[in-house]
N, C-alpha and C positions, 0 to 999 in steps of 0.2 A: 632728392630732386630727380624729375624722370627725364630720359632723353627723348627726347621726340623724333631725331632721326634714326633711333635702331626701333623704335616702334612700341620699344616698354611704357611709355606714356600714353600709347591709346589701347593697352591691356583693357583699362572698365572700359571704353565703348565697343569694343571688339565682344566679349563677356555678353555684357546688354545685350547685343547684337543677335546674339545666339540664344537668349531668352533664360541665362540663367542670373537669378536673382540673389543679392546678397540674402543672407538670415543670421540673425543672432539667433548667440548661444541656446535663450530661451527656446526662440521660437524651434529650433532644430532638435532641442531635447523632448518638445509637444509633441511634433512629429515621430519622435522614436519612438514616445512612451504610448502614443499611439497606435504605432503600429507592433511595438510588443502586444499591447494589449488584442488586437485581433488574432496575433498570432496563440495568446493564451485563452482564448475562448474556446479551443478544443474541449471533447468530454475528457476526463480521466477512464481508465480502465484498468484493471487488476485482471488474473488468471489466476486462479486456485490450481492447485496440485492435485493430483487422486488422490494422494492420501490426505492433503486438506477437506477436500469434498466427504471422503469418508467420515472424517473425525468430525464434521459438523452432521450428518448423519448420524452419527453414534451418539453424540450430544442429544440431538435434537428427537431422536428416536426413542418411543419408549417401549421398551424391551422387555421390559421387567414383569416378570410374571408374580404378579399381584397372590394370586394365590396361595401360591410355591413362599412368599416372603410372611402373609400372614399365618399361615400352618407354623411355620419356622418360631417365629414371634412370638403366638401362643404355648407352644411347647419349652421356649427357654420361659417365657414367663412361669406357667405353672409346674415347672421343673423336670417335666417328661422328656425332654434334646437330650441325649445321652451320644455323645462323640467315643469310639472306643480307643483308647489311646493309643494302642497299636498303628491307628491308620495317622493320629498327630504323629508318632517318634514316625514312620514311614515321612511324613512330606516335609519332616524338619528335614531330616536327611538327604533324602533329594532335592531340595532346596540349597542346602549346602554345597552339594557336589555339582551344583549348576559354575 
């Protein structure tokens, strides 16, 4: 029950008065979702790293010397690659001592 003489009973036309308007739950969660949603239409953006930049460089770059790899190919194929083992026991061993 409102008192009318402390003035809590004209709390709504006071309210009104000043132009703010009730809103249910719904209507005030449209509004939010609303305005989330403007606020999520920014772009997305990423920054790569130098060394990310590099490593898709390196990916994407072809490096490979074609010739150097077919010379290679046909010498293991018809059996003329001859590796002298000296230089394998050499890089097992400094491979080891890494």
């Amino acid at each position: 029950m409102a008192n009318e003489t402390s003035g809590i009973g004209n709390l709504g036309s006071l309210v009104n008065g000043l132009g703010i308007e009730k809103t249910s739950g719904v209507a005030r969660s449209a509004k939010a979702a609303s305005a989330t949603e403007a606020k999520s239409i920014q772009q997305d953006q990423t920054t790569l790293s130098p060394a990310a930049g590099a490593l898709a460089q390196a990916v994407n770059g072809d490096d490979t010397r074609m010739e150097k790899v077919a010379a290679l190919q046909k010498a293991i194929a018809d059996g003329s690659y001859n590796v002298p083992s000296t230089a394998v026991a050499d890089k097992l061993i400094s491979s080891m001592l890494k």
